[in-house]
C-alpha positions in Angstrom: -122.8 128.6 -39.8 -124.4 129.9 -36.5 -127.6 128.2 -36.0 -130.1 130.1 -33.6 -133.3 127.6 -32.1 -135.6 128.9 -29.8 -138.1 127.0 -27.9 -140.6 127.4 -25.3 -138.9 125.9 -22.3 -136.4 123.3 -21.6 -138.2 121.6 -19.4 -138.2 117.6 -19.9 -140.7 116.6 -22.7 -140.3 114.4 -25.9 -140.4 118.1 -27.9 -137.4 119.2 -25.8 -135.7 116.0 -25.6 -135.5 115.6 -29.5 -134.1 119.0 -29.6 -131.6 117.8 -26.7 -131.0 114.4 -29.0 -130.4 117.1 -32.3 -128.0 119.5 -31.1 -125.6 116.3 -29.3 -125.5 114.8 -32.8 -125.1 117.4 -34.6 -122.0 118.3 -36.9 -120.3 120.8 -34.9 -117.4 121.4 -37.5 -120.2 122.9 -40.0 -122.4 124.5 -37.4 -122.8 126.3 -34.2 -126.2 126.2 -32.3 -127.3 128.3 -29.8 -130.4 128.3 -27.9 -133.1 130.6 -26.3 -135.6 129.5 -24.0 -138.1 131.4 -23.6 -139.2 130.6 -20.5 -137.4 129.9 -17.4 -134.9 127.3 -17.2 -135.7 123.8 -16.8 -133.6 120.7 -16.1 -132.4 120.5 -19.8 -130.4 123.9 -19.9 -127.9 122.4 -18.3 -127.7 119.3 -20.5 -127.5 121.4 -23.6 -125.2 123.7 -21.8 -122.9 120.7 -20.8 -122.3 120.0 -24.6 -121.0 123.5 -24.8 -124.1 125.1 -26.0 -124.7 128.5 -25.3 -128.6 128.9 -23.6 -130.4 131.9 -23.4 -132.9 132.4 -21.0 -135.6 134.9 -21.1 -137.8 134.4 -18.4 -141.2 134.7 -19.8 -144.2 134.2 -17.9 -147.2 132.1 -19.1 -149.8 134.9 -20.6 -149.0 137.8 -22.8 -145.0 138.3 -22.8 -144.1 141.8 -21.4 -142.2 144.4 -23.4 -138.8 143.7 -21.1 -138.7 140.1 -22.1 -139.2 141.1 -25.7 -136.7 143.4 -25.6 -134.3 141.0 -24.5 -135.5 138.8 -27.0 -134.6 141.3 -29.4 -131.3 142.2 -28.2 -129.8 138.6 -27.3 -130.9 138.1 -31.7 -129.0 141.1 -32.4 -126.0 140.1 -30.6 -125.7 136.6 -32.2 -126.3 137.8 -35.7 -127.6 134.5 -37.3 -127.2 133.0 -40.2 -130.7 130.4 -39.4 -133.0 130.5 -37.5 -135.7 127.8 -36.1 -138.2 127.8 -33.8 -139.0 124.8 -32.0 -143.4 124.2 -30.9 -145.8 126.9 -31.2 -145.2 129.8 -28.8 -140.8 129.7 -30.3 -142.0 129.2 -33.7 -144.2 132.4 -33.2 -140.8 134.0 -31.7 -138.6 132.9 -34.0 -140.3 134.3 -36.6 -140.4 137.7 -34.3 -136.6 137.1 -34.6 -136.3 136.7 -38.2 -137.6 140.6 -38.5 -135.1 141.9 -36.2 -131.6 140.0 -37.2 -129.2 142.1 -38.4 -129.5 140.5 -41.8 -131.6 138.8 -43.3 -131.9 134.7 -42.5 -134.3 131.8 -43.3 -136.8 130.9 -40.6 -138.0 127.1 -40.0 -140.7 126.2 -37.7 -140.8 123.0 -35.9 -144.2 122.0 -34.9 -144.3 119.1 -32.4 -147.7 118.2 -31.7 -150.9 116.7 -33.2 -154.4 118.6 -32.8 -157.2 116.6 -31.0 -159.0 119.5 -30.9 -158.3 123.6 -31.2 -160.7 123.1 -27.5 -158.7 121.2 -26.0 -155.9 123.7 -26.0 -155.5 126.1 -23.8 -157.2 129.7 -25.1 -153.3 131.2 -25.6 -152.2 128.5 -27.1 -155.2 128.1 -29.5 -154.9 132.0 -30.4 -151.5 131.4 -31.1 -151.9 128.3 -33.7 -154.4 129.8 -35.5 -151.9 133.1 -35.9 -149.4 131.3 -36.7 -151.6 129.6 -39.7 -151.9 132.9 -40.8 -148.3 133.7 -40.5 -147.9 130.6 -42.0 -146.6 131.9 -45.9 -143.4 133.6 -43.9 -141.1 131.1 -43.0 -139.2 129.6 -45.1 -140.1 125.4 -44.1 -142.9 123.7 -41.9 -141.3 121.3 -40.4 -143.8 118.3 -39.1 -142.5 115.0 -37.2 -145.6 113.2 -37.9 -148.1 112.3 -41.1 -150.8 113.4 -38.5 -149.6 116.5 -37.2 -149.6 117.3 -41.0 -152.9 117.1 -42.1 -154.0 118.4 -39.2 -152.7 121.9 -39.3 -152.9 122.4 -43.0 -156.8 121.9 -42.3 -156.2 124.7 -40.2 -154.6 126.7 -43.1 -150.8 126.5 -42.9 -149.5 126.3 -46.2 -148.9 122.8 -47.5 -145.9 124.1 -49.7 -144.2 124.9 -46.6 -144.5 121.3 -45.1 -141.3 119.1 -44.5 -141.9 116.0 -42.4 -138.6 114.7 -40.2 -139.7 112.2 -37.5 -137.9 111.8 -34.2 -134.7 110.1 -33.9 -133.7 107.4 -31.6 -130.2 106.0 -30.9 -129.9 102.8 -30.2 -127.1 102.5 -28.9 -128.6 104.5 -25.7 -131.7 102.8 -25.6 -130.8 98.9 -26.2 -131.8 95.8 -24.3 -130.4 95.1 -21.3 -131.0 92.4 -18.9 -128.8 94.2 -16.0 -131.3 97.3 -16.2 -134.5 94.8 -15.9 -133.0 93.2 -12.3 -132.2 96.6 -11.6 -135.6 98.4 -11.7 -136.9 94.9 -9.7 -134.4 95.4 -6.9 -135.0 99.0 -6.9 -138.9 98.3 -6.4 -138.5 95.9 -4.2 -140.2 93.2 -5.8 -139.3 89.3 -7.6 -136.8 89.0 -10.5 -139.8 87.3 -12.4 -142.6 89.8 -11.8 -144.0 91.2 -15.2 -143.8 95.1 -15.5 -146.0 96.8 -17.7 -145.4 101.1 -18.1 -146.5 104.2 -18.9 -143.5 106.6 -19.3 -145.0 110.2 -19.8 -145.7 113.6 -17.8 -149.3 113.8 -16.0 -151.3 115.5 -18.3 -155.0 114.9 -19.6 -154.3 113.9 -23.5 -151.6 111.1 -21.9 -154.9 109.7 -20.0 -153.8 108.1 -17.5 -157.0 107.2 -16.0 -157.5 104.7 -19.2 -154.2 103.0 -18.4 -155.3 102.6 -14.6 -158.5 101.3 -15.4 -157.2 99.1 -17.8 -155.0 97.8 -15.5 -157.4 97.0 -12.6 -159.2 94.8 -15.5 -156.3 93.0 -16.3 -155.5 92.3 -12.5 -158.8 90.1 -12.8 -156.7 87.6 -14.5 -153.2 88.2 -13.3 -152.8 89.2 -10.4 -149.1 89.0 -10.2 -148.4 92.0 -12.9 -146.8 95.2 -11.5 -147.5 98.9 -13.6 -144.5 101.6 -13.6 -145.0 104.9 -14.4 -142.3 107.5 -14.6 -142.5 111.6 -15.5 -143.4 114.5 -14.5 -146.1 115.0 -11.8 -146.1 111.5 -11.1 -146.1 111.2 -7.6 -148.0 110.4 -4.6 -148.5 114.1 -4.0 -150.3 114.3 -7.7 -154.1 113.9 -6.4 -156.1 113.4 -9.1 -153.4 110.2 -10.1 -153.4 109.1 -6.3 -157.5 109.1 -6.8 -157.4 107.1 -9.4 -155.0 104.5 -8.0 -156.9 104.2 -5.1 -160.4 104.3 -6.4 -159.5 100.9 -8.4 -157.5 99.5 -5.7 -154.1 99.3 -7.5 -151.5 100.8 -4.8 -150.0 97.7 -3.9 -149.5 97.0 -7.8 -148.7 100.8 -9.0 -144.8 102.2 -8.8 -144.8 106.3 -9.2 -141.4 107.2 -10.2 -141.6 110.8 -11.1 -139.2 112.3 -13.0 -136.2 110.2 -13.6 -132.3 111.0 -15.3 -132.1 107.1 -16.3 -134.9 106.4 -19.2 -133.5 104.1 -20.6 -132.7 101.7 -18.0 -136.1 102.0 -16.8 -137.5 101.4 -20.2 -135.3 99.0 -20.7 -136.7 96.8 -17.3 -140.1 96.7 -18.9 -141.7 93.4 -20.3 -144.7 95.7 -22.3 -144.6 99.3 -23.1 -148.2 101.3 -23.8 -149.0 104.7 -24.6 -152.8 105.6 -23.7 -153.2 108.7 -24.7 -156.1 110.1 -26.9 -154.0 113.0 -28.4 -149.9 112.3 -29.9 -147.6 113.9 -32.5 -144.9 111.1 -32.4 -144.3 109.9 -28.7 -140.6 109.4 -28.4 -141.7 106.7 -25.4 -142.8 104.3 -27.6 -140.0 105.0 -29.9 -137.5 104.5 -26.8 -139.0 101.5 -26.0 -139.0 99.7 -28.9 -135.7 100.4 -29.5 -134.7 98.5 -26.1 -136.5 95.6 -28.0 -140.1 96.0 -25.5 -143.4 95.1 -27.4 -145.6 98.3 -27.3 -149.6 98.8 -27.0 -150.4 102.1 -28.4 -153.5 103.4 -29.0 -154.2 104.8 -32.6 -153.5 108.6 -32.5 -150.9 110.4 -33.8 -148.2 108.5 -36.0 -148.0 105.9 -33.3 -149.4 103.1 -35.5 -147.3 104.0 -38.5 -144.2 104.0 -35.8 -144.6 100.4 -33.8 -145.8 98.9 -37.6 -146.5 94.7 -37.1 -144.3 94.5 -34.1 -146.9 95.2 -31.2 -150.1 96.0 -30.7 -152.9 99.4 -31.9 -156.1 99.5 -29.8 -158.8 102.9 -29.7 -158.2 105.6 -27.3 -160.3 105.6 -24.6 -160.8 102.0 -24.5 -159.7 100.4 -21.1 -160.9 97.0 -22.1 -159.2 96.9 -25.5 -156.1 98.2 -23.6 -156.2 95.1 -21.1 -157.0 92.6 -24.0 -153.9 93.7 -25.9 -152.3 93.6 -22.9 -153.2 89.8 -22.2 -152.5 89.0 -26.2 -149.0 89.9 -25.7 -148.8 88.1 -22.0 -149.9 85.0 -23.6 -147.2 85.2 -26.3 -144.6 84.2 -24.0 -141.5 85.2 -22.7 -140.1 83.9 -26.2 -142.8 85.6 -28.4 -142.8 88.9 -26.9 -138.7 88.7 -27.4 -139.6 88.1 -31.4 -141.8 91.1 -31.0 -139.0 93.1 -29.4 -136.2 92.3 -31.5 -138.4 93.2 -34.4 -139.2 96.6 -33.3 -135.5 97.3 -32.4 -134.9 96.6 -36.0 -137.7 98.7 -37.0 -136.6 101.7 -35.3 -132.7 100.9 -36.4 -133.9 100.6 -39.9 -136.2 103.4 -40.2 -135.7 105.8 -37.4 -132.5 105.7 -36.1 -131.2 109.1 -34.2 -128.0 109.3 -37.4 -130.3 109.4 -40.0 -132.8 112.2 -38.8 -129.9 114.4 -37.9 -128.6 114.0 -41.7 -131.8 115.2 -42.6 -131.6 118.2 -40.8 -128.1 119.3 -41.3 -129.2 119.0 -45.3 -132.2 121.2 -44.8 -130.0 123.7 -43.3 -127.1 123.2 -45.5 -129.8 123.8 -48.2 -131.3 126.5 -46.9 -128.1 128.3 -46.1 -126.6 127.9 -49.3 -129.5 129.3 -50.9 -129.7 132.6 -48.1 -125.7 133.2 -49.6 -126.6 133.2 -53.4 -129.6 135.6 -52.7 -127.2 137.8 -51.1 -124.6 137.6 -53.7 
């Protein structure tokens, strides 16, 4: 069963990593995925391609897509002849359902929305224009597919039909992401500082709704009290080069204190090295860091946006957005635990992620949903 999913880019994000995380897991004996990216290639194509993935690249510029690259679109969805096809976040889900018009025969379309709505104005004007038409679109494809309780409610306020709606959250595997005492000296030696010294990060790309600016702030406050912690943040844009970050950093006196890793191949190792985890953002679907890192057994600090309460459940700690102090004061709460509470606190998350998320199980639920679908695409055409 040749399964077509095209998404926006392929650039590294928890959107394209999940897909990354579906398509390694996935039952190749029953199904064949292939991928389009619609825009240029990013540092995932060849991840995907390395598990013997075909990926199609179209090349598409950010702004109104020209005829050529729809073209190709067209032609590289003739050629493959489908028998499903998803898209995967709001500009593929609008082009996969372009591509459900124009297969050879007809084929079930499923869109997979990764993102919560803060607010319609906090999008970009394209990508607003294109949630609300795909709301209106929103009776054509055959499932919604939501991986959060947030992300949810939020769009079918906008109007996408609530009889479409399927929620699968992400997936993590555990065996990938697990404890590990080797990566913790690792990440120390790496940075140059003491085996002992307590790491608190911020995994995520540079980008407003990930506010970084409350995790700095936050962190200068809780350097009032200890002044030996250390802060690690890893993604994209997080250099020294990034401004606006370094302006921050330096306007609350944290360089000695802040590491800037950028964009990094080994996740889990450097999730893995941290004593707390947090998530500051005001804005989240289901953030896959948090996810990650409870998996490798770290306490988290989240704040309360998105499914990230319903994700780290009793075993760390929900604050407000925007809330710097509230930040630092779950921050100490968890500090003053101890080595041997926070490693209750860990192990219980691992076992909440094992038990209720693991990377095996949301796989199964989307090899039934196709299998389901499929099955049903045959009897309608017999």
């Amino acid at each position: 069963m040749k399964l077509l999913f095209i998404i926006t880019g392929l650039s590294t994000g928890g959107a394209e990593m999940m897909l990354y995380n579906l398509l390694s897991h996935i039952n190749r004996d029953q199904f064949e995925p292939v991928v389009i990216s619609l825009m240029k290639r990013g540092t995932l194509n060849a991840c995907i391609e390395s598990l013997g993935i075909p990926v199609y690249t179209i090349n598409m510029k950010p702004g109104i897509p020209t005829l050529a690259s729809i073209w190709r679109l067209v032609s590289i969805v003739r050629e493959l002849n489908p028998d499903l096809i998803q898209g995967w976040m709001y500009h593929g889900n609008l082009a996969a359902q372009l591509a459900g018009t124009v297969a050879p025969q007809p084929v079930p379309v499923i869109w997979n929305i990764r993102h919560s709505l803060h607010s319609l104005d906090s999008e970009k004007a394209g990508t607003a224009a294109i949630i609300k038409l795909l709301a209106k679109l929103s009776s054509y494809p055959a499932q919604i597919l939501y991986n959060s309780k947030t992300s949810t409610i939020h769009h079918e306020e906008l109007g996408y039909k609530a009889d479409k709606t399927k929620i699968i959250p992400n997936g993590f595997d555990p065996d990938l992401f697990t404890p590990s005492t080797e990566a913790r000296n690792s990440l120390r030696t790496e940075l140059g500082i003491a085996e002992n010294i307590f790491l608190i990060g911020l995994m995520g790309r540079y980008h407003a709704v990930k506010d970084h600016a409350t995790f700095l702030k936050a962190a200068a406050t809780l350097l009032e009290t200890y002044s030996d912690i250390h802060f690690v943040l890893a993604g994209r844009e997080i250099s020294r080069d990034n401004i606006a970050l370094q302006d921050f950093i330096e306007t609350w006196g944290l360089t000695e204190r802040i590491h800037l890793l950028g964009e990094r191949p080994d996740m889990p190792q450097i999730t893995a090295a941290l004593d707390i985890a947090s998530s500051s953002s005001y804005s989240e679907a289901f953030p896959n860091v948090i996810g990650e890192a409870m998996s490798c057994g770290v306490p988290c600090v989240v704040t309360d946006v998105g499914d990230s309460a319903w994700i780290v459940g009793d075993t760390g700690r929900v604050i407000p957005p925007r809330d710097p102090q509230a930040l630092a004061n779950a921050w100490k709460e968890l500090i003053d635990l101890g080595s041997m509470g926070r490693e209750r606190l860990g192990h219980l998350a691992r076992t909440r992620i094992i038990e209720h998320f693991s990377l095996d199980s949301v796989v199964a639920q989307y090899e039934a949903l196709y299998e389901s679908l499929l099955t049903w695409q045959l009897n309608r055409r017999n």
